[in-house]
C-alpha positions as CSV (number, residue, x, y, z in Angstrom):
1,X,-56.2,23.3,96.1
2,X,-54.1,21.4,98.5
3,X,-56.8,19.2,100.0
4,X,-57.7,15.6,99.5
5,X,-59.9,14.4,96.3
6,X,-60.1,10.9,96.7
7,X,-63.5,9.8,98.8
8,X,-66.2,7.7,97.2
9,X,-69.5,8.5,96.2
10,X,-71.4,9.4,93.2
11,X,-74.6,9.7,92.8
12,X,-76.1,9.7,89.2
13,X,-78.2,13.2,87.6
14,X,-78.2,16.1,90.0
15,X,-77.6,13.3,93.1
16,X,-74.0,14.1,95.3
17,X,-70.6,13.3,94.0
18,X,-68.9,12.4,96.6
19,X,-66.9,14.2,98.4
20,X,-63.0,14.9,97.8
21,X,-60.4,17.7,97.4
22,X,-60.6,20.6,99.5
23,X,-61.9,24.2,97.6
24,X,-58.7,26.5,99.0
25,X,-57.3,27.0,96.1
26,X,-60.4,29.0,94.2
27,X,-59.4,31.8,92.0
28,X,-60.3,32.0,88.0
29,X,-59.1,33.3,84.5
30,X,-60.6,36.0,83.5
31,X,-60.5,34.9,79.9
32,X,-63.7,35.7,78.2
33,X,-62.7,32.9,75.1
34,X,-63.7,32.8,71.7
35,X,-67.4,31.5,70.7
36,X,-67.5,27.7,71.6
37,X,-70.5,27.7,69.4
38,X,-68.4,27.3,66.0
39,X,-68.5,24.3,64.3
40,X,-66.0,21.7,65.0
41,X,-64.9,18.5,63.6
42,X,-67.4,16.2,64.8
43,X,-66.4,13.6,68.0
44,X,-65.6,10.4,67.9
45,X,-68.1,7.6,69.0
46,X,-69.1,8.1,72.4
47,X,-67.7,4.7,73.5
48,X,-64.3,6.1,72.3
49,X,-62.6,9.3,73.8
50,X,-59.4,11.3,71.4
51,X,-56.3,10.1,72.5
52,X,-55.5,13.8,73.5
53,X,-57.7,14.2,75.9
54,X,-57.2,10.7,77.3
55,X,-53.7,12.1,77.9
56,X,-54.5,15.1,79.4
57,X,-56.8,13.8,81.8
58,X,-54.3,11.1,83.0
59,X,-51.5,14.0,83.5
60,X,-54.4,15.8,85.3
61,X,-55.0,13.2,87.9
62,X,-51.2,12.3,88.1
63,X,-50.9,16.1,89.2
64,X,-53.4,15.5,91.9
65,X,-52.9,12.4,93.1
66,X,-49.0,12.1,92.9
67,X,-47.7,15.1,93.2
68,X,-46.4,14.6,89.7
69,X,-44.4,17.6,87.7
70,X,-46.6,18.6,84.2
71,X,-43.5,19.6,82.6
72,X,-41.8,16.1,83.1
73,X,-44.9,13.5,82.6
74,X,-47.1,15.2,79.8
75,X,-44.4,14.7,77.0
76,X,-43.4,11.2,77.7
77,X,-46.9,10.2,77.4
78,X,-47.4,12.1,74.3
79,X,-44.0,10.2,72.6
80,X,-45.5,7.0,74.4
81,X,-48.8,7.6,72.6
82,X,-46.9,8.7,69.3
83,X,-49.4,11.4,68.9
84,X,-48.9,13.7,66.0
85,X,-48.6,17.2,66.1
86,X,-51.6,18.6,66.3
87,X,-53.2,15.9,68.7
88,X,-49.7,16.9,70.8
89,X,-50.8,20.3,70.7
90,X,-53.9,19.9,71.9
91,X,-53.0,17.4,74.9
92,X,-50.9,20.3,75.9
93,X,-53.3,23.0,75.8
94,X,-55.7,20.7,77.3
95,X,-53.5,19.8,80.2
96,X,-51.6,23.2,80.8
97,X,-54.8,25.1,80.6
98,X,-56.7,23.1,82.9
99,X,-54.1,23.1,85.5
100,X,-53.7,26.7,85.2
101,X,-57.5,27.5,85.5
102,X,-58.8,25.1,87.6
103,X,-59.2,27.8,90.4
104,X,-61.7,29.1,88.3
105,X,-63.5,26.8,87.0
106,X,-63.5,25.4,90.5
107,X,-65.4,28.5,90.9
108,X,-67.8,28.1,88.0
109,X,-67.9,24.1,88.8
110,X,-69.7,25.1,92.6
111,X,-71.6,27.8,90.9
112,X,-73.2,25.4,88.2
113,X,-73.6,22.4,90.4
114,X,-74.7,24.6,93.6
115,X,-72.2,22.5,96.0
116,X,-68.6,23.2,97.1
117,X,-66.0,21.0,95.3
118,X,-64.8,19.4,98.2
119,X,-67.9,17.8,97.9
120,X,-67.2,16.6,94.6
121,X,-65.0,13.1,94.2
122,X,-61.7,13.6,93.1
123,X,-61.9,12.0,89.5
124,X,-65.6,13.7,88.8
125,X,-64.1,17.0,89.7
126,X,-60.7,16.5,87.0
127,X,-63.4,15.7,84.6
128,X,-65.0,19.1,85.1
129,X,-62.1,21.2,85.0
130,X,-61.1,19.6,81.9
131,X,-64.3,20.0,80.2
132,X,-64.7,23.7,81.7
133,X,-61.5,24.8,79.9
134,X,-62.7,23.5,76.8
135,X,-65.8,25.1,77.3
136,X,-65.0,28.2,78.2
137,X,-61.7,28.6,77.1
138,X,-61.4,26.9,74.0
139,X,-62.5,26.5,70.3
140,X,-64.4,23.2,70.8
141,X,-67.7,22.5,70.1
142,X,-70.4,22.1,72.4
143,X,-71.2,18.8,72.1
144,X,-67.7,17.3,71.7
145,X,-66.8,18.6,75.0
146,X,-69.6,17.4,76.9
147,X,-69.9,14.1,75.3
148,X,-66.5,12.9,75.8
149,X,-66.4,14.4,79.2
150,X,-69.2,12.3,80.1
151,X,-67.3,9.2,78.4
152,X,-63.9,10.5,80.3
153,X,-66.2,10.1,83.9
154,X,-67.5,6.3,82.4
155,X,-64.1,4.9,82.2
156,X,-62.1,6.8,84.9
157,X,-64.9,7.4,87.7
158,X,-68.3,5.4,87.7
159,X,-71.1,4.8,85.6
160,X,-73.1,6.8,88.3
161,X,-70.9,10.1,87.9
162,X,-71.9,10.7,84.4
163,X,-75.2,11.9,84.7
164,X,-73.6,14.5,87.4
165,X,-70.8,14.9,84.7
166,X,-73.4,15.6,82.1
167,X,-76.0,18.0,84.1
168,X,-73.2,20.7,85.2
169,X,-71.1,21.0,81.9
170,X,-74.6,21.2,80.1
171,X,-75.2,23.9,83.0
172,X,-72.3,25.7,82.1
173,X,-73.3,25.7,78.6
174,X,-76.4,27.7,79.2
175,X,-74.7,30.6,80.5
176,X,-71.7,32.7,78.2
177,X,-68.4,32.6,79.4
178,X,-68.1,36.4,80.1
179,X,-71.3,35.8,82.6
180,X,-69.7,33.3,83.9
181,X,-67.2,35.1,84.9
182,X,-69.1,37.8,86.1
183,X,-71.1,35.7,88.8
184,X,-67.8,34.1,90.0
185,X,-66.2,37.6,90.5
186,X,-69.5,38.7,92.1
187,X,-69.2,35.5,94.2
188,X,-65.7,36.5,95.8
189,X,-65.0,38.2,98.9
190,X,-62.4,41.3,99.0
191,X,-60.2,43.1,96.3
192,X,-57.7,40.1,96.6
193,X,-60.5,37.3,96.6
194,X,-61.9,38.8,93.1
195,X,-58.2,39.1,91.9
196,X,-57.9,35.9,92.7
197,X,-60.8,34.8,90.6
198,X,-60.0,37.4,87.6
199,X,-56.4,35.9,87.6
200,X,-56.9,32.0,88.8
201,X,-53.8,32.5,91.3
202,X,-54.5,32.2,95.1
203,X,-55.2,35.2,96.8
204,X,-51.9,34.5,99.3
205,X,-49.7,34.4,96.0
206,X,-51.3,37.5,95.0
207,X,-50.5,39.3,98.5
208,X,-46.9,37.9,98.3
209,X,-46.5,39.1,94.8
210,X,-47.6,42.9,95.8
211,X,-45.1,42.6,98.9
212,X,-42.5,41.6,96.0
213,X,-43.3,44.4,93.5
214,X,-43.2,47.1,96.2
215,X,-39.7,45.4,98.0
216,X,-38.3,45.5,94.4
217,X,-39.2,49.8,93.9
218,X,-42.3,49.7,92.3
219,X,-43.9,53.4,93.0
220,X,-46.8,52.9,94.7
221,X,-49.2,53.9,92.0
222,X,-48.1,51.2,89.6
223,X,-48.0,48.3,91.8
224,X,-51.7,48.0,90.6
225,X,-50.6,47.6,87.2
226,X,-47.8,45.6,87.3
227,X,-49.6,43.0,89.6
228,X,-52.1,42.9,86.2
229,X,-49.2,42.4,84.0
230,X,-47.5,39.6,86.0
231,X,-50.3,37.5,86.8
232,X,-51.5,37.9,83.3
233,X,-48.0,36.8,82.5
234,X,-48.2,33.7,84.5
235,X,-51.5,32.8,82.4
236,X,-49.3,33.3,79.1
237,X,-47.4,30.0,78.2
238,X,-43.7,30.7,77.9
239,X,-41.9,30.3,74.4
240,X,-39.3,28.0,74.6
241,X,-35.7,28.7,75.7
242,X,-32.7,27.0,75.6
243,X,-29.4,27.1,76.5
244,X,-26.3,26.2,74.5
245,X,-23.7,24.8,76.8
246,X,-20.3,27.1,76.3
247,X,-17.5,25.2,74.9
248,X,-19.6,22.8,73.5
249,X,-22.0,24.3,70.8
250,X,-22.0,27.9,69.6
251,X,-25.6,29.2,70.0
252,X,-25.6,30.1,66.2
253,X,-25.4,26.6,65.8
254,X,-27.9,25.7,67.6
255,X,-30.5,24.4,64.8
256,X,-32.6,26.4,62.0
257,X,-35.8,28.0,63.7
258,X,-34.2,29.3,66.8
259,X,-33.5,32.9,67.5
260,X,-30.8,34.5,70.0
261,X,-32.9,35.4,73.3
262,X,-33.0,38.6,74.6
263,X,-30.7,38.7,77.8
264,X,-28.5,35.6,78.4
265,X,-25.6,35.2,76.0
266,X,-26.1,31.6,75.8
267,X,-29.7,31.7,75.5
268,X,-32.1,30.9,72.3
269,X,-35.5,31.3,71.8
270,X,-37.1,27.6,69.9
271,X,-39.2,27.4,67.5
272,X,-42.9,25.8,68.5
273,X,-42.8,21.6,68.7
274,X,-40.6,19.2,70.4
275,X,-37.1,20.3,71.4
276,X,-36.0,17.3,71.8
277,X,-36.5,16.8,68.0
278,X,-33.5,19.9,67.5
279,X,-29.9,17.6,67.5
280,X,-28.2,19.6,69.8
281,X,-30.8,19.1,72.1
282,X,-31.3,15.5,72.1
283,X,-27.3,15.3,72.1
284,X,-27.0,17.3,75.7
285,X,-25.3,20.2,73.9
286,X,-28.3,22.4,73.9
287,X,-30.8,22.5,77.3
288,X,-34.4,23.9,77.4
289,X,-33.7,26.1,80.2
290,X,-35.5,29.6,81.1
291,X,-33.2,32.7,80.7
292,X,-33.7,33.7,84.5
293,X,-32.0,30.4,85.2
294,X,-29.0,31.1,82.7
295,X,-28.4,34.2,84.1
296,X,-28.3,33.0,87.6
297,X,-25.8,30.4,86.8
298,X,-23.6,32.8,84.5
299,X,-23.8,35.6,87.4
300,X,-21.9,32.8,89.4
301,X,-19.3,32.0,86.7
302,X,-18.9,35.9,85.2
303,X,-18.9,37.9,88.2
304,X,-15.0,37.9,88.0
305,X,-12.2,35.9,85.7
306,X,-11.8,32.3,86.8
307,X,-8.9,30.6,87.9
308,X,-7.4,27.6,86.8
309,X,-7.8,24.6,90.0
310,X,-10.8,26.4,91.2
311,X,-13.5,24.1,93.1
312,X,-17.0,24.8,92.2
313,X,-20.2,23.3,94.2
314,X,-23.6,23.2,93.5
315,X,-25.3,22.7,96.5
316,X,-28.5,22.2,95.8
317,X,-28.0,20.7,92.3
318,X,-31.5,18.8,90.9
319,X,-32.4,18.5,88.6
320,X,-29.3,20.0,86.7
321,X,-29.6,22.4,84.5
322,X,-27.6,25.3,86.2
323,X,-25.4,22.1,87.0
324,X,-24.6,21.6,83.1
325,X,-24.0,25.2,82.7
326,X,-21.5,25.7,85.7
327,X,-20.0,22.6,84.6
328,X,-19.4,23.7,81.1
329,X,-18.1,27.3,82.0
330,X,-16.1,25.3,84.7
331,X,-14.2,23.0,81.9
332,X,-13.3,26.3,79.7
333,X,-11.5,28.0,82.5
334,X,-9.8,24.9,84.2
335,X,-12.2,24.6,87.2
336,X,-14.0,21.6,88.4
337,X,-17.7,21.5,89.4
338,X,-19.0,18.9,92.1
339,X,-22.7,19.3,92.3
340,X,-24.8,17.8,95.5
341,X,-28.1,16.7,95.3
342,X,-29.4,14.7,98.0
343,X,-32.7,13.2,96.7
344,X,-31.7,9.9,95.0
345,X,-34.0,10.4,91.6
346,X,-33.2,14.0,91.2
347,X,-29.7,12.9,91.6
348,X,-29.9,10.9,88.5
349,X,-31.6,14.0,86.8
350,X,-28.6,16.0,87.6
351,X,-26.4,13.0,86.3
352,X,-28.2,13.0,83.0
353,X,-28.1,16.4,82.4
354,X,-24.4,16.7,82.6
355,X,-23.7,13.4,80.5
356,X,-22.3,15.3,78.1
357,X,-19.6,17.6,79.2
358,X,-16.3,15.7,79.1
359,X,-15.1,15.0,82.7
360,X,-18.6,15.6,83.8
361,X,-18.9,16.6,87.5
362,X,-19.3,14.4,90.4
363,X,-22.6,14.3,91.9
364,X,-22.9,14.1,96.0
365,X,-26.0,12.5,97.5
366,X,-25.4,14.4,100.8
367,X,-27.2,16.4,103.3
368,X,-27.1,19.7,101.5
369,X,-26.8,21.6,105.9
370,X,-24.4,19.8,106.6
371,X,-21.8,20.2,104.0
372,X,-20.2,22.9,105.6
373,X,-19.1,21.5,108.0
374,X,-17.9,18.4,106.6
375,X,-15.7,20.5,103.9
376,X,-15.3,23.2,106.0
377,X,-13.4,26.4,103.3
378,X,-13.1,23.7,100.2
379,X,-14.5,25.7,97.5
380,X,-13.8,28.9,95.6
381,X,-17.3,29.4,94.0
382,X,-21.1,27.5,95.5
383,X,-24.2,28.0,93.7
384,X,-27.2,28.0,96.7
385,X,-30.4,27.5,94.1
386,X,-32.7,27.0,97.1
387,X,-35.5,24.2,97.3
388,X,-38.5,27.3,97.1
389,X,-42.4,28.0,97.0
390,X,-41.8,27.6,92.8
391,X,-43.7,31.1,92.9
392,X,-41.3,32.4,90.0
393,X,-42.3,29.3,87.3
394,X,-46.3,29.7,87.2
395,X,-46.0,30.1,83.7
396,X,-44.0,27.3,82.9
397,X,-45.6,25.0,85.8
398,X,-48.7,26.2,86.2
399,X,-50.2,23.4,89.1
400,X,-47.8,25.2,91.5
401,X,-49.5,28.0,92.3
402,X,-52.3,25.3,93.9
403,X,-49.1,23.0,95.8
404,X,-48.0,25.4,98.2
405,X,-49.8,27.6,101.6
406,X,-48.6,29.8,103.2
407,X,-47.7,27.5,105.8
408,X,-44.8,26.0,103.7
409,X,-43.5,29.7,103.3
410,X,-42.1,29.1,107.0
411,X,-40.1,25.9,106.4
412,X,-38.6,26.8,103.4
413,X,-37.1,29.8,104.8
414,X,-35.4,28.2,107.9
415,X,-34.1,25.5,105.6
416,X,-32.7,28.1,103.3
417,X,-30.7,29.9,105.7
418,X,-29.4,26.5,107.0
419,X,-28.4,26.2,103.3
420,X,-26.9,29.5,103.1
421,X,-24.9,29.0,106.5
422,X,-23.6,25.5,105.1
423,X,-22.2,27.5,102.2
424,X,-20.6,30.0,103.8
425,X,-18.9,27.4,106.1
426,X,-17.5,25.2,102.9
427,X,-16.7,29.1,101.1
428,X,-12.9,29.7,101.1
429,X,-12.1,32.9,102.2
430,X,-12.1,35.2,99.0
431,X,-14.9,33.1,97.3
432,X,-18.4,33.9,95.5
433,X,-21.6,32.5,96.8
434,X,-24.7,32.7,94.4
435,X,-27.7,32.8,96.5
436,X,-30.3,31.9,94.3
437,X,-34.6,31.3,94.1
438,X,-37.4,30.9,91.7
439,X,-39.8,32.5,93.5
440,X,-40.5,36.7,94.5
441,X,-41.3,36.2,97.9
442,X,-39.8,38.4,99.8
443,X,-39.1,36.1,102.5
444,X,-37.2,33.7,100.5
445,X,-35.5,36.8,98.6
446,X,-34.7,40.1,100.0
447,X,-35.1,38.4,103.3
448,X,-33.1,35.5,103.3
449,X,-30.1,38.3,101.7
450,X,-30.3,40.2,105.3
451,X,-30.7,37.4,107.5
452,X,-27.2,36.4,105.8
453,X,-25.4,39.8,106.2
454,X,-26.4,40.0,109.6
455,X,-25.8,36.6,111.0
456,X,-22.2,36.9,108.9
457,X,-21.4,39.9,109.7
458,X,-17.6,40.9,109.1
459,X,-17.5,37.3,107.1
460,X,-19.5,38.0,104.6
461,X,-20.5,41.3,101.8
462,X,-22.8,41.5,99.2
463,X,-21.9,42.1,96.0
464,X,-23.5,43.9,92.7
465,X,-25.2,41.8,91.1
466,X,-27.2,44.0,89.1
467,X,-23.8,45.4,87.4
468,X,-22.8,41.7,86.8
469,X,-26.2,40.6,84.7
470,X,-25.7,44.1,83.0
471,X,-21.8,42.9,81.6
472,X,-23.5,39.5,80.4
473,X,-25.4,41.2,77.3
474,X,-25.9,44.4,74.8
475,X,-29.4,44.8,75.1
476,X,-30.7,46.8,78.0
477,X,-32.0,44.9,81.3
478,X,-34.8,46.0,83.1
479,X,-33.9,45.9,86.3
480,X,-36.1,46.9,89.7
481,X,-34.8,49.2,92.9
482,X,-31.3,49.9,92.6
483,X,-29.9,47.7,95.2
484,X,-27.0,44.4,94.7
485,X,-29.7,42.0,94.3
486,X,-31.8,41.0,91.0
487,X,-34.9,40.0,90.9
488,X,-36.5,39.2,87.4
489,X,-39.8,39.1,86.2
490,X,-41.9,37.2,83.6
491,X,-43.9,41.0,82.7
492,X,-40.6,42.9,82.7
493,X,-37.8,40.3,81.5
494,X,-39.8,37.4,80.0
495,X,-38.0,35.0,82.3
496,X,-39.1,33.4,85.5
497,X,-39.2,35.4,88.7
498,X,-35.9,34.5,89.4
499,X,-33.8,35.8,92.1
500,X,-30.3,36.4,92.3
501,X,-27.8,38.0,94.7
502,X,-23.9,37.4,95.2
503,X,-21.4,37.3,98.2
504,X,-17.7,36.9,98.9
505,X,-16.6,35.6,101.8
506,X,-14.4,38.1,103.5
């Protein structure tokens, strides 16, 4: 769903809405959902709209038309709206739901209204989604869905959308959400195309997934299966981890509620709410970080004893939080961390996040290519955490399986292996390089690790990473095909698809 929503022209009833955001990004759920027919409490006025969908609307539309992260701008309108905890809990379900579906209910929107979405103005069309997933996807009473949809499309579109608004949710009303998502599975083209629509992923992320599964050892006659288990995975919202900065807080410390995690060492699992409401949080101590990216900073750090005057860099460093954990493993064995980020706002991200480690690292705004040659052999230790497709966080940020193409796949890889050359340039001889992505696909992964080996040959070896992550914790890892490299898996590890693999610099 990359294409552009924001033409005028809406026409009242079953009349055009004007046309907007392209349809390429058309897959669906496959939830069947509980019976929206039970009683709910009843709506407010229809001149007045719950704050929570309000909220979730406005995070919708910031999605689409700025490119704006979920994760970052859903909770500071919540604490700007000082919602309470249930309205904060639905404004989240309403908002990560929607964004996570909207393939298919794109699907079921084009199905009900009997016109492509692109034909559909950008503001009508958030609407929808929003009122599909509550529809179809949630507890919520009919009428309180529809209702305040229509009211949503009054104050956000035009008076002349509503009766559009109004005829295709009350069309989607008509028909039972398992139907529904029968005809839009019978409406798709190929195996992929009705994956896509049982799953709400893009078929391309679904091809680049199987390529993944089968580059990581998957035999052949379970790459069917675990496809189903990751993509249902990606439709599960992610508990909430954290990290307890070493040196700083013991994990046990932590706060009441939260549980050790599974894999990291430093790692906790939350309790449900607002984690900035846990001390150690809102004191920098404790970050909500995913395990995957724990592990890929500790892989860095662990992979053998450190030295006291070493020079660390994070080359890639926004917004931070494998920065505060580098930094803190830095301080306890006498290193010192400079992290580079060259995108002025993410560079005050990474700033923030390392606030509170005493003799916090320095944070470069510099071109990330070009540090190698600049500080040619300066370091002992560089983090590479590649700018990616994002394909490894669907769970946690679910509009990015609709911000990417295939056609981005291209330019992130070239720019990663000018990151990775930059690195090995700046690498003293003897050093580690962490090569590191949130994303499966295998050209940013298994690819990018022999494009490396090959254009260093006799400078640089690969090292085993899999026997590294194994010495960071008791329990057992699942790993995949027995190779250096790691790649994790939300179906397998309950972390983000992140990738890992580890050099030294001969």
């Amino acid at each position: 769903m990359t294409g552009d929503r924001n033409r005028d022209g809406v026409s009242s009833g079953a009349g055009r809405a004007g046309a907007g955001r392209g349809g390429s990004g058309r897959a669906a759920s496959g939830r069947r959902g509980p019976d929206r027919r039970k009683p709910a409490t009843p709506s407010p006025k229809p001149s007045e709209v719950q704050p929570a969908r309000r909220i979730a609307l406005e995070v919708i539309t910031a999605v689409r038309v700025d490119d704006a992260y979920a994760n970052l701008l859903l909770p500071a309108k919540i604490a700007e709206a000082r919602l309470d905890s249930a309205d904060a809990g639905l404004a989240t379900e309403l908002t990560y739901g929607t964004l996570r579906m909207r393939g298919y209910y794109d699907r079921v929107i084009e199905l009900a209204s009997g016109r492509p979405t692109a034909e559909i103005d950008g503001a009508v069309l958030d609407v929808l989604e929003l009122g599909c997933h509550q529809l179809l996807s949630m507890r919520v009473a009919t009428h309180a869905a529809v209702n305040e949809s229509v009211e949503l499309a009054r104050q956000t579109a035009s008076r002349s959308s509503t009766g559009f608004v109004n005829g295709v949710l009350r069309a989607i009303t008509r028909t039972p959400p398992a139907e529904w998502l029968d005809r839009a599975m019978e409406s798709a083209g190929d195996d992929d195309e009705r994956l896509a629509v049982a799953a709400s992923h893009p078929a391309w992320v679904i091809r680049a997934f199987r390529r993944a599964l089968v580059a990581d050892g998957v035999p052949a006659d379970d790459v069917a299966f675990q496809l189903d288990e990751l993509l249902e995975a990606d439709n599960t919202p992610a508990r909430i981890s954290l990290a307890a900065l070493p040196g700083l807080i013991d994990r046990d410390d932590v706060g009441d509620g939260t549980e050790p995690a599974a894999l990291s060492p430093i790692g906790l699992l939350a309790p449900t709410g607002d984690p900035a409401s846990i001390p150690a949080v809102h004191d920098g101590v404790a970050r909500v970080q995913d395990e995957g990216s724990q592990l890929a900073a500790l892989a860095l750090t662990r992979a053998r004893p450190v030295q006291a005057g070493e020079r660390w860099l994070d080359l890639c460093a926004g917004p931070g939080g494998k920065t505060a954990v580098l930094a803190a493993e830095a301080r306890l064995g006498g290193a010192v961390v400079t992290a580079n980020e060259p995108v002025p706002a993410r560079a005050g991200l990474v700033r923030r996040a390392v606030s509170a480690i005493p003799d916090a690292p320095e944070v470069w705004e510099r071109d990330g290519t070009t540090i190698g040659s600049t500080e040619p052999e300066s370091f002992d230790r560089i983090l590479v955490d590649a700018p990616c497709t994002g394909l490894g966080a669907l769970r946690r940020r679910p509009e990015a399986r609709w911000r990417k193409s295939p056609a981005d796949v291209a330019d992130l890889v070239a720019l990663q292996q000018r990151l990775i050359d930059s690195a090995v340039e700046a690498l003293k001889p003897g050093g580690l390089l962490a090569y590191v992505t949130c994303s499966p696909h295998v050209a940013e992964t298994r690819g990018q690790v022999q494009g490396a080996l090959r254009r260093w040959q006799g400078s640089l070896e690969q090292l085993d990473t899999q026997h590294v992550l194994r010495t960071l914790t008791d329990d057992p890892i699942t790993l995949g095909a027995p190779d250096a490299a790691v790649q994790l898996w939300p179906h397998r590890n309950t972390t983000d698809a992140m990738f890992i693999a580890l050099f030294q610099k001969l």
